[in-house]
N, C-alpha and C positions, 0 to 999 in steps of 0.2 A: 829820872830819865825814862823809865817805864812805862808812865803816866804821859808825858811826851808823845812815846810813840802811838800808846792808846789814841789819845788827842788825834793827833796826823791820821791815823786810819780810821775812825771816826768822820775826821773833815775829807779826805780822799772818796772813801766808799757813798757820801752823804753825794758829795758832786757827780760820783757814780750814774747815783739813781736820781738825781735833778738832769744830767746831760741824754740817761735813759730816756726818761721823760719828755723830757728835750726833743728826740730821735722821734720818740711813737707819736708826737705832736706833727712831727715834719712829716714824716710817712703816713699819715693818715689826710693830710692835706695833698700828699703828691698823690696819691689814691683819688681823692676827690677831684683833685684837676683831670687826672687821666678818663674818671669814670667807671673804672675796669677794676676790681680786687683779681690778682694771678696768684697763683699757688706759689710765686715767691716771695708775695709780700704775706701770704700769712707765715710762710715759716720766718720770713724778718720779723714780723711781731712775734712768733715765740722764741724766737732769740733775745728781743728786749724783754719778754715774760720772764725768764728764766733768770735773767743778770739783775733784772728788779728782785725777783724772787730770793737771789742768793743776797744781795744785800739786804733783805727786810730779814732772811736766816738771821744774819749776822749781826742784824742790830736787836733782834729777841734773845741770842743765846750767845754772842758774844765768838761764836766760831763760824770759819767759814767751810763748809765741807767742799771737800773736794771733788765731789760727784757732779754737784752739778756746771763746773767748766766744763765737764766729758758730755752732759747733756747737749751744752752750749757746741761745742764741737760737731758734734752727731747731726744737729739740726744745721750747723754752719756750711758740714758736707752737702747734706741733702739737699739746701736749696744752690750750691753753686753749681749741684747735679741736675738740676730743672732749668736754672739760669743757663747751661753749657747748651743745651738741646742735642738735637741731632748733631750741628757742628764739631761735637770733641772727640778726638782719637777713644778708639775702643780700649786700646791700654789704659789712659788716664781714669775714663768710669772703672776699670779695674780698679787702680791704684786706691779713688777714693772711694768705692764703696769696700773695698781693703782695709782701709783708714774708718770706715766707719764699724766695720766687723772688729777690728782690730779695739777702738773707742768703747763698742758697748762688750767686748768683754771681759775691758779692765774697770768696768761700771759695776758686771756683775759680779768678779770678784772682790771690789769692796764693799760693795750690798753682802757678800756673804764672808767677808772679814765681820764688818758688823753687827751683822746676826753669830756669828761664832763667840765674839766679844761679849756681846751682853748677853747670850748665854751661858759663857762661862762665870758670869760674875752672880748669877742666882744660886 
């Protein structure tokens, strides 16, 4: 049964990173039609960087770390903060660059759980 689930997320994370692929193939052509790269299509491309990245993690060591969803988050903020422009209430750019302070500093406490961790184990 074990083996199983290995299998399923195996084939799940594999479609992952082909419908990734998928994406930066269509975004790179909407690019091309428009003629114009904006500062929100490269943080869309490091947001497929990062989701390709965490599945290639996952297929070298078999785990998925958690940090980099929080990356994927942080950048998801920031371009719907470029996307919004001057149009969005002053509270809301609160809320998510709130949301993004709030993102990198449970980032940086598992960087330094993990540094605490494999220190203690030398």
């Amino acid at each position: 049964m074990n083996k199983l689930f290995e299998y399923l997320e195996d084939v799940i994370l594999a479609s992952i990173a082909i419908m990734t692929l998928g994406a930066v193939g269509f975004e790179l052509a909407a690019i091309y039609d428009r003629g114009v790269i904006e500062l929100a299509d490269l943080l869309l491309m490091f947001i497929y960087a990062e989701v390709f990245g965490m599945v290639a993690i996952y297929f070298r060591s078999h785990v998925l770390p958690v940090i980099y969803p929080l990356f994927i988050g942080i950048t998801a903020l920031a371009r719907l903060i470029v996307l919004q422009g001057k149009e969005s209430e002053p509270e809301q750019l609160i809320f998510e660059a709130g949301a993004i302070l709030l993102l990198s500093v449970a980032a940086l406490m598992l960087r330094n759980v993990k540094v605490s961790l494999s220190n203690g184990k030398k």
